[in-house]
LUMZAPA-627093 format. One record per residue (C-alpha): residue in three letters; z, x, y. Coordinates in nm, 4 decimals. Example, Ala and Ser with C-alpha at 12.3 -4.5 7.8 and 13.67 -1.06 7.14 Angstrom:
2
{ALA {0.7800 1.2300 -0.4500}} {SER {0.7140 1.3670 -0.1060}} 
END
This chain:
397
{UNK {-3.1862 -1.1802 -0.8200}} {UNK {-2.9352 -1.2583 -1.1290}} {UNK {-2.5480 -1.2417 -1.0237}} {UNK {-2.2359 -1.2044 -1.1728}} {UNK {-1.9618 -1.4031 -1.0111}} {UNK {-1.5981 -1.3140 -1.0981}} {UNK {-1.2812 -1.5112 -1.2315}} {UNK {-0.9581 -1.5074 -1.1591}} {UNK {-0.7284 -1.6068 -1.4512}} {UNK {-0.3869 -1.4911 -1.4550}} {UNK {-0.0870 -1.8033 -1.3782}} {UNK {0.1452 -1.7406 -1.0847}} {UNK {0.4611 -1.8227 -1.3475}} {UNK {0.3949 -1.5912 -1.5813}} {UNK {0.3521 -1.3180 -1.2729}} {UNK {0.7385 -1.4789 -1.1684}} {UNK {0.8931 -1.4265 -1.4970}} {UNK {0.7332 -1.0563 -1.5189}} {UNK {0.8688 -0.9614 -1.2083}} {UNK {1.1849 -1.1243 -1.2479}} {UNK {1.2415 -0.9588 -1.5872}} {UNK {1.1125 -0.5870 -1.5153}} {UNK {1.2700 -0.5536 -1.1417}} {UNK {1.6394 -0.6821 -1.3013}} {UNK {1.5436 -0.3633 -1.5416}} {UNK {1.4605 -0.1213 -1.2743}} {UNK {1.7912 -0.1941 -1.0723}} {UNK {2.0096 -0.1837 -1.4000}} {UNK {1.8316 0.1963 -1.5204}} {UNK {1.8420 0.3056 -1.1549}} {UNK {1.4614 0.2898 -1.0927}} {UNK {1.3944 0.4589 -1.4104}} {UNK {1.2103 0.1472 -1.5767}} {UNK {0.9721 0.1459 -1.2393}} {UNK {0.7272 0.3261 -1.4170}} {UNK {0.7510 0.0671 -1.6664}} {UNK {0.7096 -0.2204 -1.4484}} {UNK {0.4574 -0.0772 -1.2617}} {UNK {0.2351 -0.0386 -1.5681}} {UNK {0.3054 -0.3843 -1.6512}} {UNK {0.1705 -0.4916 -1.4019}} {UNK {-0.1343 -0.3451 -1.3515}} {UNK {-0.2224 -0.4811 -1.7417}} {UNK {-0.1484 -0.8205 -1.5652}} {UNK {-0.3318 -0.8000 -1.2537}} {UNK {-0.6210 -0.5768 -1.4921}} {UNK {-0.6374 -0.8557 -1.7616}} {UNK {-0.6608 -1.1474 -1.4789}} {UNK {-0.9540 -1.0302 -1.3046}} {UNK {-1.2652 -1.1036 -1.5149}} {UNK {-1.5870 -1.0135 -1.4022}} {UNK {-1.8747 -1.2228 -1.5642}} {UNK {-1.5750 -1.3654 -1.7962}} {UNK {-1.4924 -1.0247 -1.9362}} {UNK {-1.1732 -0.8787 -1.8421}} {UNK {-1.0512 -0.5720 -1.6624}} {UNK {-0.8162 -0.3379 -1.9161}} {UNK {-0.5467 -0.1128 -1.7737}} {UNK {-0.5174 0.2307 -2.0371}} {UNK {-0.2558 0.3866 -1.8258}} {UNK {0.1144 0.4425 -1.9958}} {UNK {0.4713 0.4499 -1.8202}} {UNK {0.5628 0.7721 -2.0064}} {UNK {0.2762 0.9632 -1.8511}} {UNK {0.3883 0.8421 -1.5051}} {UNK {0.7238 0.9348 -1.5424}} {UNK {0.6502 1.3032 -1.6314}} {UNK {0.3716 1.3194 -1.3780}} {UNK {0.7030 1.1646 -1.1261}} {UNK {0.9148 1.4470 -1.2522}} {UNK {0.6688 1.7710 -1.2009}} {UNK {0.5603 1.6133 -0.8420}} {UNK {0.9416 1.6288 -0.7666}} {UNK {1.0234 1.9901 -0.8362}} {UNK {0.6835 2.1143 -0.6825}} {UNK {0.7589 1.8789 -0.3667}} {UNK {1.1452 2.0633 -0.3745}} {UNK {1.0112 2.4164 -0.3861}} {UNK {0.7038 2.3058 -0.1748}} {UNK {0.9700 2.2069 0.1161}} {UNK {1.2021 2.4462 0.0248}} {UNK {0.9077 2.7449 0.1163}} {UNK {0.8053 2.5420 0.4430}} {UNK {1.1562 2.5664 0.5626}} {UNK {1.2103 2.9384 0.4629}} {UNK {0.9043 3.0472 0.6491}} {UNK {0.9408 2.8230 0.9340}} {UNK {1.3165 2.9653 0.9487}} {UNK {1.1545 3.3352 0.9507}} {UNK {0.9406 3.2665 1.1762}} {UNK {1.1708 3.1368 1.4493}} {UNK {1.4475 3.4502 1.3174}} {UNK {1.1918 3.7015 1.4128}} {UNK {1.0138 3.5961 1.7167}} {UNK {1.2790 3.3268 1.9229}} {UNK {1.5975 3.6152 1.9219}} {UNK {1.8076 3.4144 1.7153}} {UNK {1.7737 3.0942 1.9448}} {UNK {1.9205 2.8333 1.7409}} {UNK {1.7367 2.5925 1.8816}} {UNK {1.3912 2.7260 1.7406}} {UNK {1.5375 2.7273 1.4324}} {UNK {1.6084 2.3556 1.4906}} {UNK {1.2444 2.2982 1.5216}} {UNK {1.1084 2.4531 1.2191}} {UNK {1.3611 2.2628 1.0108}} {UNK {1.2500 1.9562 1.2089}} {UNK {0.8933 2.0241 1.1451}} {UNK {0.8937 1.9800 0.8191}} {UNK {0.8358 1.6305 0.7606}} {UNK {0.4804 1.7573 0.9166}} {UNK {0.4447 1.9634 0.6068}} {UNK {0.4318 1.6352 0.3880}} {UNK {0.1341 1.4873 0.5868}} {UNK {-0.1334 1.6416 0.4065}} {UNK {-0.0053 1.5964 0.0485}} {UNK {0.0651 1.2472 0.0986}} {UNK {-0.3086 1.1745 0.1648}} {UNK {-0.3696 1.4182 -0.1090}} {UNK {-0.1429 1.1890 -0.3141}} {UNK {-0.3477 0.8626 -0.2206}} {UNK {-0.6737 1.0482 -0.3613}} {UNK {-0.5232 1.1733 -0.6711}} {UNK {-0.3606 0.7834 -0.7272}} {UNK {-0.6884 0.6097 -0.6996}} {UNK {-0.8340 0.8689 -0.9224}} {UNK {-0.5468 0.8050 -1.1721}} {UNK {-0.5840 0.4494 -1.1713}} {UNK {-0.9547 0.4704 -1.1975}} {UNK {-0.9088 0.6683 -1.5024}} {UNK {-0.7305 0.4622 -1.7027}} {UNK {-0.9675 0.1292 -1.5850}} {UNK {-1.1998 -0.0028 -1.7859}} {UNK {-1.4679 -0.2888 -1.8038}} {UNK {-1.6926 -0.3622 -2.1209}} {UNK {-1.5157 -0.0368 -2.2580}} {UNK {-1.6532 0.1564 -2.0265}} {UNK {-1.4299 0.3553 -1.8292}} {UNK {-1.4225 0.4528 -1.4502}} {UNK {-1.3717 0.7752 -1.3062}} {UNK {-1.3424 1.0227 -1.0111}} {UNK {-1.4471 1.3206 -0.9078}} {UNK {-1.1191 1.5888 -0.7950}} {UNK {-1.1512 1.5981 -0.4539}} {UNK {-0.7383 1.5423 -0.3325}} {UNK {-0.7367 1.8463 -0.0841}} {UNK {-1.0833 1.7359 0.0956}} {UNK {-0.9762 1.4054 0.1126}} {UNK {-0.6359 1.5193 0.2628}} {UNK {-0.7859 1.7696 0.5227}} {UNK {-1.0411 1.5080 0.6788}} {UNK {-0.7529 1.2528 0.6470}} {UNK {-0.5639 1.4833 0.9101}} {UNK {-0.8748 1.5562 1.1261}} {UNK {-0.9289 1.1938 1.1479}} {UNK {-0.6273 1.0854 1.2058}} {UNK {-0.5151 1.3368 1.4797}} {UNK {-0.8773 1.2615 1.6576}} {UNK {-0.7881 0.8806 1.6560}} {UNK {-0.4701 0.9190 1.8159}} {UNK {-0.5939 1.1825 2.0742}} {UNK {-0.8952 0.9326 2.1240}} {UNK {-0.6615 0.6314 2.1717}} {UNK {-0.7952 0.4548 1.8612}} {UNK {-1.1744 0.5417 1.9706}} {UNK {-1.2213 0.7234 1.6473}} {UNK {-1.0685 0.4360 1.3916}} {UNK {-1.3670 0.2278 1.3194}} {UNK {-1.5948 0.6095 1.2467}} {UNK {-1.2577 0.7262 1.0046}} {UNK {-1.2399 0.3868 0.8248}} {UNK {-1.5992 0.4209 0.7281}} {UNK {-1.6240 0.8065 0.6363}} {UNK {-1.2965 0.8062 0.4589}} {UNK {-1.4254 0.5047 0.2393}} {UNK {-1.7585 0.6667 0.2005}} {UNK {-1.5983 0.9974 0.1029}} {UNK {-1.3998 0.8038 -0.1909}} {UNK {-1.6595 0.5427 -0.3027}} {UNK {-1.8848 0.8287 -0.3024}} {UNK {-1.6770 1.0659 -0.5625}} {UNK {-1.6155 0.7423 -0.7931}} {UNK {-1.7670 0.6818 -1.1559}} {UNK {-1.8549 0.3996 -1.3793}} {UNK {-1.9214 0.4880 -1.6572}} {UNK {-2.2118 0.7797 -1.6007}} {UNK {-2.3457 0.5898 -1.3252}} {UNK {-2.2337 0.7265 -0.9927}} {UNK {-2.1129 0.4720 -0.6407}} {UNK {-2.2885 0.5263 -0.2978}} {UNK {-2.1455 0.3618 0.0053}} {UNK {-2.4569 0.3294 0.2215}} {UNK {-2.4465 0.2337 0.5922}} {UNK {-2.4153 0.3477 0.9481}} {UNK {-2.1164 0.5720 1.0406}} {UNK {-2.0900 0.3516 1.3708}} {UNK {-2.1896 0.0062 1.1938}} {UNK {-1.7963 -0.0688 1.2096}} {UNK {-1.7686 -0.0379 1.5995}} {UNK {-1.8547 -0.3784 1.6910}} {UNK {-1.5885 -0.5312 1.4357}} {UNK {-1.3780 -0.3216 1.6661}} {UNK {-1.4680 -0.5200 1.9834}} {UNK {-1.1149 -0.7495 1.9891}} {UNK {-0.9236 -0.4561 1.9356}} {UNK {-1.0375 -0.2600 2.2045}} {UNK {-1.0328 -0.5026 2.4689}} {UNK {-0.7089 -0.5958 2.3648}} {UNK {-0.5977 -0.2673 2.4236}} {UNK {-0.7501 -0.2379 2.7493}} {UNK {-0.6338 -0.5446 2.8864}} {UNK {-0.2438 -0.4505 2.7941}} {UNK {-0.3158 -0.1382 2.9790}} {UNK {-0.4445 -0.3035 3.2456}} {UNK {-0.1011 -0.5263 3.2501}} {UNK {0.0982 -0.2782 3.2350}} {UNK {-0.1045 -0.1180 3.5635}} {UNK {0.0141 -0.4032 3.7653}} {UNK {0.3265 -0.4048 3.5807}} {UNK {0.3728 -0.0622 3.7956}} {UNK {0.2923 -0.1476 4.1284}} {UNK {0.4231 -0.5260 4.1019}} {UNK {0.8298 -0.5569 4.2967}} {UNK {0.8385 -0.9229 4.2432}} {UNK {1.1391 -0.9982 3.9477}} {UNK {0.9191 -1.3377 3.8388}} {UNK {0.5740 -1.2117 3.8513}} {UNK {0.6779 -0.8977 3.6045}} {UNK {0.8443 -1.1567 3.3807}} {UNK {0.5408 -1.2684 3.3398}} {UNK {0.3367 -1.0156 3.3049}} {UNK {0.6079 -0.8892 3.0589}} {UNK {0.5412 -1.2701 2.8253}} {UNK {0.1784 -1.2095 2.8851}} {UNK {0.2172 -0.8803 2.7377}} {UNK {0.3985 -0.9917 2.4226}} {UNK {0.1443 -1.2494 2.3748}} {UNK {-0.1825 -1.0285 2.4159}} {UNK {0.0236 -0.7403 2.1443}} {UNK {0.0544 -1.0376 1.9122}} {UNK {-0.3111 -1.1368 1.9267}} {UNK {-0.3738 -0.7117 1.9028}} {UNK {-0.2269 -0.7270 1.5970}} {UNK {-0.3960 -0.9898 1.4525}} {UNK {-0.7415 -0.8050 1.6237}} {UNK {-0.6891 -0.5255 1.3979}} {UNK {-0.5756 -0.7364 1.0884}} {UNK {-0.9410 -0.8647 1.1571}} {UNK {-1.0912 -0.5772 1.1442}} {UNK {-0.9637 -0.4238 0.8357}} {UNK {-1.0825 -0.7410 0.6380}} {UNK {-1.4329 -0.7422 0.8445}} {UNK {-1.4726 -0.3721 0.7548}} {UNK {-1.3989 -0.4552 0.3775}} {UNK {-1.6633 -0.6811 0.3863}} {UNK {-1.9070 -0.4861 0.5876}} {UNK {-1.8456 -0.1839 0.3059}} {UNK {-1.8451 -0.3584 0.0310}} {UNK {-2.2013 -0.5020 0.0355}} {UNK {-2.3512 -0.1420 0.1301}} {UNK {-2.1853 0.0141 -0.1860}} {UNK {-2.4220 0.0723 -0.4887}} {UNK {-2.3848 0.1457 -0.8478}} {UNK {-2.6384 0.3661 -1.0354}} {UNK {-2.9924 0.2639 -1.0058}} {UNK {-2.9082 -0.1010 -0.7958}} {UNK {-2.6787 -0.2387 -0.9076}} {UNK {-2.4825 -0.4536 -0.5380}} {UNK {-2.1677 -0.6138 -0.4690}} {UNK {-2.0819 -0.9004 -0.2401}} {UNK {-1.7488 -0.9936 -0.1352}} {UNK {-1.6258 -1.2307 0.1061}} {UNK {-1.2748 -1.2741 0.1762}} {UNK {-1.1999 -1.4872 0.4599}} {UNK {-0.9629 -1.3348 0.7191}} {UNK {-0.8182 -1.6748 0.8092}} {UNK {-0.6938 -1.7771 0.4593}} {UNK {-0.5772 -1.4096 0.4291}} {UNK {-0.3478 -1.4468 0.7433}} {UNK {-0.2051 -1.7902 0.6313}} {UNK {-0.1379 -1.6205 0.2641}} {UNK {0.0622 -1.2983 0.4341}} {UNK {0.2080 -1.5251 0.7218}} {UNK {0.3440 -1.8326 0.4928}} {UNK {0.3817 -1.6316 0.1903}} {UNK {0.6480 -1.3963 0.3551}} {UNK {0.8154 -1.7004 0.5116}} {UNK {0.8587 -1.8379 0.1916}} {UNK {0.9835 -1.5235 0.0759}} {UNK {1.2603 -1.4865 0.3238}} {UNK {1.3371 -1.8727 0.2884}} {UNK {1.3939 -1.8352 -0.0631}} {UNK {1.5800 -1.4940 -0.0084}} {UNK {1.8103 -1.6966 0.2290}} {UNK {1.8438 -1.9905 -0.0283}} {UNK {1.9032 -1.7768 -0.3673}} {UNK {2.0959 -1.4805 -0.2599}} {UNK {2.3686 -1.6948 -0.1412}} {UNK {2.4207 -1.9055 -0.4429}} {UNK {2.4004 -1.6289 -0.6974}} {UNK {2.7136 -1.4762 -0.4507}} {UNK {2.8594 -1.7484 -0.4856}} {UNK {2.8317 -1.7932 -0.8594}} {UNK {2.9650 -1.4488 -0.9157}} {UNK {3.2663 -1.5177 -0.6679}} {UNK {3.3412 -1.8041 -0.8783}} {UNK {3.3380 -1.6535 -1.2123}} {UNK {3.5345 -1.3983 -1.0788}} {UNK {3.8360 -1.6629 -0.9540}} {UNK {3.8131 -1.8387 -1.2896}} {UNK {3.8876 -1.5859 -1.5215}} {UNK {4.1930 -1.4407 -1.2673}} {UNK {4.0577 -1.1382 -1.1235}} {UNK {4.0491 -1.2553 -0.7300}} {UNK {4.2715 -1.5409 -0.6005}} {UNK {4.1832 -1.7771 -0.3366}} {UNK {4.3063 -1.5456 -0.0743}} {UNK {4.0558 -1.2546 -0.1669}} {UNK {3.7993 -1.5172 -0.1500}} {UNK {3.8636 -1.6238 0.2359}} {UNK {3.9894 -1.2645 0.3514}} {UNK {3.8632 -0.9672 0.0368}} {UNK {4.0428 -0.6745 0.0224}} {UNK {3.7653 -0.3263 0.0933}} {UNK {3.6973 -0.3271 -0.2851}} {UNK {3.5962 -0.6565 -0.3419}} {UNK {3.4393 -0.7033 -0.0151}} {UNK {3.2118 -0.3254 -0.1116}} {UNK {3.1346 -0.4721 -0.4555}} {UNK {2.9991 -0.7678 -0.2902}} {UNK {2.8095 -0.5970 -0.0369}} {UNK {2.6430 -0.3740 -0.2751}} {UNK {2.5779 -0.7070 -0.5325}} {UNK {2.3912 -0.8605 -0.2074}} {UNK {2.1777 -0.5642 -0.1721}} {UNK {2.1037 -0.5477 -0.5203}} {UNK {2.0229 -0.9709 -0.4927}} {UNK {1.8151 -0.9020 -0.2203}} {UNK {1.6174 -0.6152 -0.3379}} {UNK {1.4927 -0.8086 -0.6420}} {UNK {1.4469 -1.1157 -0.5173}} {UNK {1.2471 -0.9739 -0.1907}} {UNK {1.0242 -0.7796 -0.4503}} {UNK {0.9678 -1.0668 -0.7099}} {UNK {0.9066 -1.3505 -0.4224}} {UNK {0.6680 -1.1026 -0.2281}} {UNK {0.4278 -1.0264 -0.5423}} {UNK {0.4460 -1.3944 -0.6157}} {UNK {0.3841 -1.5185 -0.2805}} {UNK {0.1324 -1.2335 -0.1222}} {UNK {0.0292 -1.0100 -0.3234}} {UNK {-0.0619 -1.2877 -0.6060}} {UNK {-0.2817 -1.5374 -0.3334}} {UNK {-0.4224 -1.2305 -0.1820}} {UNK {-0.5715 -1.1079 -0.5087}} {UNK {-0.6901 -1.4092 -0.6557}} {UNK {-0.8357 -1.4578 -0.3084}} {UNK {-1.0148 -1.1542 -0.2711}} {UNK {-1.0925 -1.0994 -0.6448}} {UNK {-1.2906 -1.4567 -0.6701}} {UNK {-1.5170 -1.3850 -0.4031}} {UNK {-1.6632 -1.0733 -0.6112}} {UNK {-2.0121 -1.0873 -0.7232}} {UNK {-2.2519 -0.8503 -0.8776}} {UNK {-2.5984 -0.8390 -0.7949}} {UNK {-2.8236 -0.6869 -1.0174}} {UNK {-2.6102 -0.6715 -1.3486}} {UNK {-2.9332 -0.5250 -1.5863}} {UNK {-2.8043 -0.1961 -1.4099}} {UNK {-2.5193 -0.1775 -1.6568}} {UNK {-2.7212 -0.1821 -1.9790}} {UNK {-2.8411 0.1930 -1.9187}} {UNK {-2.4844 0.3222 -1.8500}} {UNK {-2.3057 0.5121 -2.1015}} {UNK {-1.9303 0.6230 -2.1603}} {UNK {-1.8006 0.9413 -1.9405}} {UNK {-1.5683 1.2050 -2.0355}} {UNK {-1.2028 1.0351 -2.0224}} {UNK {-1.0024 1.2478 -1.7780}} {UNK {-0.6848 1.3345 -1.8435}} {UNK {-0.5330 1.3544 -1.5015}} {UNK {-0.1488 1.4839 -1.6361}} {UNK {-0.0606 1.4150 -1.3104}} {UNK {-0.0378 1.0512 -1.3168}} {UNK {0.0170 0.9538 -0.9672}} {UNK {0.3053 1.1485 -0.9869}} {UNK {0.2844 1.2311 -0.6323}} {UNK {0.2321 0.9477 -0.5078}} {UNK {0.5636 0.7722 -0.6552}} {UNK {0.7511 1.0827 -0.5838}} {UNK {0.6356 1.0073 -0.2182}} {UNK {0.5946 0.6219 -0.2662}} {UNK {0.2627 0.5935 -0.1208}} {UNK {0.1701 0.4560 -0.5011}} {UNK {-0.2131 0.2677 -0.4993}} {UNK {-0.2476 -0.0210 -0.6496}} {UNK {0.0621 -0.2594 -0.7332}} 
END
């Protein structure tokens, strides 16, 4: 069986000075130049993961994401605005004029948004698959956005009233349901598998669950001040390792998935991230973040303070004690520090480990598949992902 393993070639400075650049140009054209940076990026990340050698390409343009942003807005106004009208009728007609009921179906709302921002995910991915191509071949989706968003809903309402029962069954149909509807090329994906094959990744998580339940049980009946305090530490540390149960479970299942899924007439994929290495990356890498945050954010305050006493317009008593306009113009240039700096050491520190990580351990089995496969139909998707950033559930990046 021949394989095709995959590289990972972009530099981590390069990535810095990127981010550094196009995030100082989002703040300064009020997020404008997002749709810029976001593009950017994906080229980056596109032309740095190189199956076989050969490059991903990224097609997609930052003017067609910023009209696709502006149409989602206005429908997503008048789609709210309707909501709220009916749900205002509604309670008008049938609660007497209780105010209270009209309370609700302004409050209700947010509900509304549920099923277009799944609908939003779908339509992303599809965007982005789109305007991805390998060997100039491009990938491709089937519509599908309101399907998606209506079992999304089921799902997730079933998981909840289950207690979580239902989460390993969703994470498996929802992925099938998408790998399923996507393209390369003319040759269609499959995810194959078990709908239940993800339950015993689940295993940690459930117990877990059950044993902070069980805590919590004898939390109840317990009068003794010392025992509950430490039931309460025992608590803290079995949510901790629950957290880290279902952090283990969502890299599991991507493994699990990923070597069921199929391309065209067998063509196979094997990846193998390793959930340790992931943890250390998303543990240390944020620490670093906020360490550096800490470090920086300080010093470029107190660089601007500086220049400011130097050329006259604050005096060492504004410094020690600043009047409300100085001190506002200070608070907002810490924001503005922190903002970019949080989003340029996160990328470099996370995101960047996480998918050179994941992206080396990529192999394809079975790569004489891809001779018989033939360009498809580009789609033209106006929409962009407008939805999505309109929302900010955006996919990839």
């Amino acid at each position: 069986m021949s394989t095709v393993k995959t590289d990972f070639g972009g530099d981590r400075g390069d990535l810095f000075a990127l981010m550094l650049r196009t995030s100082f140009l989002t703040v300064i054209t009020l997020g404008i130049y997002r749709f810029w940076r976001t593009t950017k990026l994906r080229r980056w990340y596109w032309s740095s993961i190189r199956p076989g050698g050969i490059p991903l390409e990224y097609t997609g343009t930052p003017q067609e994401k910023l009209m696709g942003f502006f149409v989602a807005v206005i429908v997503l106004a008048l789609y709210i605005s309707l909501f709220n009208l009916a749900g205002l009728f509604v309670a008008f007609n049938m609660a007497d004029n209780d105010i209270s009921y009209m309370t609700y179906a302004i409050g209700a709302a947010p509900l509304a948004l549920v099923p277009v921002i799944f609908a939003a995910r779908y339509r992303a991915r599809r965007y982005i698959l789109s305007r991805s191509t390998w060997l100039g071949i491009r990938f491709g989706m089937d519509p599908g956005a309101w399907g998606y968003a209506w079992r999304a809903c089921m799902y997730w309402l079933l998981a909840i009233v289950t207690l979580g029962l239902l989460w390993p069954l969703m994470t498996f149909q929802m992925e099938r349901y998408l790998t399923d509807r996507s393209y390369y090329g003319t040759a269609k994906f499959r995810q194959h598998g078990n709908p239940f094959m993800l339950y015993p990744l689940a295993i940690p998580f459930y117990v877990l669950g059950a044993a902070i339940v069980g805590v919590l049980v004898l939390i109840a009946g317990e009068t003794e001040e010392a025992t509950i305090g430490w039931y309460i530490i025992l608590i803290v540390v079995l949510s901790v390792l629950l957290v880290l149960s279902g952090f283990y479970f969502r890299i599991a299942s991507l493994r699990a998935m990923a070597g069921l899924k199929e391309l065209g007439d067998g063509m196979e994929f094997g990846i193998e991230p390793r959930t340790g290495k992931l943890l250390r990356i998303h543990i240390f890498g944020n620490l670093i973040s906020g360490f550096l945050i800490s470090f920086v954010s300080p010093v470029i305050l107190g660089l601007v303070v500086g220049f400011l006493y130097l050329i006259g317009r604050v005096d060492a008593g504004a410094i020690t004690n600043p009047p409300p306009n100085l001190a506002a113009f200070l608070g907002a240039l810490t924001w503005l520090t922190v903002f970019i700096l949080y989003g340029v050491f996160r990328q470099v520190f996370v995101t960047y480990p996480t998918v050179r990580h994941v992206a080396a351990t990529l192999e394809l089995e079975e790569p004489a598949v891809l001779q018989g496969i033939r360009q498809r139909e580009a789609d033209r998707n106006r929409e962009a992902g407008g939805f999505a950033e309109a929302l900010d559930v955006g996919a990839a990046f």
